[in-house]
N, C-alpha and C positions, 0 to 999 in steps of 0.2 A: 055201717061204719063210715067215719066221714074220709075223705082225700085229700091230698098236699091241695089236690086242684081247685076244692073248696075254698081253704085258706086262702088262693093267693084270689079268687074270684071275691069274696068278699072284702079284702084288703083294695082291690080294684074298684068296685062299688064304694068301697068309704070316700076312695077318692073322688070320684065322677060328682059325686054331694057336693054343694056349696059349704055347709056346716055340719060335718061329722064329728060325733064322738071321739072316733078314730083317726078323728087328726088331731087331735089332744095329743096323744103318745108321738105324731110323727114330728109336730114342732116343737116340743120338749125335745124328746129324741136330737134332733136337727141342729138345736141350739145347743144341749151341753157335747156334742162333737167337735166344739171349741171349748171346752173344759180345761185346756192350760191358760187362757188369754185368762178366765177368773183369779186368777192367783195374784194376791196384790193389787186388785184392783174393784177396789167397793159398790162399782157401778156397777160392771158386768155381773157382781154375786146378790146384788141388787134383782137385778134381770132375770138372773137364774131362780133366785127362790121363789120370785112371781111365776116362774113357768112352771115350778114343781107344784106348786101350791095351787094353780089352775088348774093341772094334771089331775093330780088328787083328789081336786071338787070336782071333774066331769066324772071320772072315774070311781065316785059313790066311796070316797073316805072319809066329806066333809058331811054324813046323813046326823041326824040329829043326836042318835046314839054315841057317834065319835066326840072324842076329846079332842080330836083336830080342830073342830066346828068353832070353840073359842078360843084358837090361835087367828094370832095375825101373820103376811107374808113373812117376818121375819124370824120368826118361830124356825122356817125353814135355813136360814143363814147358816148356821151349826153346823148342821147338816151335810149342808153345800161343801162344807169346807173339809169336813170327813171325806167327801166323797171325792175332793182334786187334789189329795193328800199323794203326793209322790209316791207313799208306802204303796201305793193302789194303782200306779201305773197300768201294770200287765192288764190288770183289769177290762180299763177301756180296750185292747185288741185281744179279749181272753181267747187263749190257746186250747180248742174241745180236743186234741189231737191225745192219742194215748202217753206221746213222749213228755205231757207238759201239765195234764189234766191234773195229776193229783197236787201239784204245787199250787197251782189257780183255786182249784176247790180250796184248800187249805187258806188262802190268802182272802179267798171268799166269805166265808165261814168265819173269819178274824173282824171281817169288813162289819158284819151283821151284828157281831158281839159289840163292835164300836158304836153302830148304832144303834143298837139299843139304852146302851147307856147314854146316849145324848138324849136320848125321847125323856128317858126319866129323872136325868139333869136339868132340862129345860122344862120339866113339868112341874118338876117341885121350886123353880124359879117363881112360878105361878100360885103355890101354897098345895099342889096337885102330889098327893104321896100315893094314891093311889096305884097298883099291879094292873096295867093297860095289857092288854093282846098286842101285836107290832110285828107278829109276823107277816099279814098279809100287807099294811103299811109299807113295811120297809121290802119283801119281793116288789112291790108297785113301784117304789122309790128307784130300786136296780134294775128294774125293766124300762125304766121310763127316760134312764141316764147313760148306766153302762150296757145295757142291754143282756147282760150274761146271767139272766135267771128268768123263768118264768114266774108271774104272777098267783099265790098259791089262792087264788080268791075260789069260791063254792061250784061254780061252773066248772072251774080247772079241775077241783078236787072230783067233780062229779065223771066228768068225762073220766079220770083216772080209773075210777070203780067200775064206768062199761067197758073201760076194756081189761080190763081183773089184775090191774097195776095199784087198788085201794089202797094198801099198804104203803106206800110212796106218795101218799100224802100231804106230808110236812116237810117243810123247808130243814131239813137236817143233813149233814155232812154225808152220811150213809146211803141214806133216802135219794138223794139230789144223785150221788155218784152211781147208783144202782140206775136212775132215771134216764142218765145218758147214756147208760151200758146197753141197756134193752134199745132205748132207742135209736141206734146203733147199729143193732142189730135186725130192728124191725121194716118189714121190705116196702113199708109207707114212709117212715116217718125219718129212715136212716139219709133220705133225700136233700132234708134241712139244710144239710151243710154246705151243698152244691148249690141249691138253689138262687135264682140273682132276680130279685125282686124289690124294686127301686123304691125309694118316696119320691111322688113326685115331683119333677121339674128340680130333682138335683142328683147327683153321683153314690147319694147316700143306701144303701141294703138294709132291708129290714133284717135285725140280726138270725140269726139260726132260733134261739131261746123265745123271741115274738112269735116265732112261725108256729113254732111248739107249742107255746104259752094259748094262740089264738085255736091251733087243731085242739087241743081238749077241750077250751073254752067252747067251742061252736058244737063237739060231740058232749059235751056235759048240759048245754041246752036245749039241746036237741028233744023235742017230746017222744 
């Protein structure tokens, strides 16, 4: 079974690389940490949707199978704007705390619903009616920006099944809230919270939900 100490070891390694993968998520990350300066302002939303949109292509959204593949950066613009929408403040500092959780989740859960329907706004712009999959998409999207969910991709999900959490698989209200309750309670993993683990060369923490996101990911690949 893997350790916190693994995660933040391999996070340290991404960094010491000149061209890591994993710094894909930290200068995304980095940049929408000014996420108000976008509002009103067509440059910076400019900026942003090149950094999602980059994110997403390292991060194996843009394979050939994806309908991402024939969008262009601005495809992401919508999106952007969904996600610096004041409704979604608390967001960016989400509160994992018992006194505040179930309002976060709730406002969470509303977030994904908005997004979805922009995916399939913006596809049928395109002549695209097609029923797309969007949830592993849009966990990438909130891992990448507000940091307050783990990425629900096949490694994550696998890691879930060695440790006999399979059922909490899906990105859903229930499932997610049940996720943080175990984990919480669990004498590895209920650490996340405390833990202070920088990107570097700035003041910024990789959120609690990355640390989580990357422990299952690293135990779901594991051979």
């Amino acid at each position: 079974m893997k350790k916190m100490s693994d995660v933040i070891k391999d996070i340290k390694d991404s960094q010491l690389a000149t061209y890591h993968r994993g710094k894909s998520w930290e200068y995304c990350y980095t940049f929408f940490r000014n996420y108000k300066k976008f509002r009103g302002n067509n440059e910076f939303l400019d900026h942003a949707a090149l950094h999602l949109g980059f994110f997403l292509a390292s991060w194996g959204m843009l394979r050939g199978s994806s309908f991402l593949l024939q969008k262009d950066y601005k495809f992401y613009i919508p999106i952007v704007k969904i996600l610096i929408d004041s409704k979604y403040e608390k967001l960016w500092s989400f509160d994992f705390s018992q006194k505040s959780r179930e309002q976060n989740i709730n406002l969470l859960f509303g977030l994904e619903e908005r997004l979805k329907a922009v995916f399939v706004e913006n596809n049928r712009k395109d002549g695209d009616n097609k029923e797309h999959k969007t949830e592993l998409i849009i966990t990438k999207i909130i891992m990448a920006t507000m940091g307050c969910a783990p990425s629900y991709d096949r490694y994550f999900k696998d890691g879930l099944k060695k440790m006999g959490w399979g059922a909490l698989g899906t990105f859903k209200q229930d499932s997610f809230q049940k996720l943080l309750g175990l984990t919480e309670r669990h004498k590895e993993l209920k650490g996340i919270y405390e833990i202070q683990c920088f990107i570097k060369d700035s003041d910024i923490k990789h959120p609690p939900m990355k640390l989580l996101d990357l422990y299952f990911w690293l135990l779901g690949s594991q051979k």
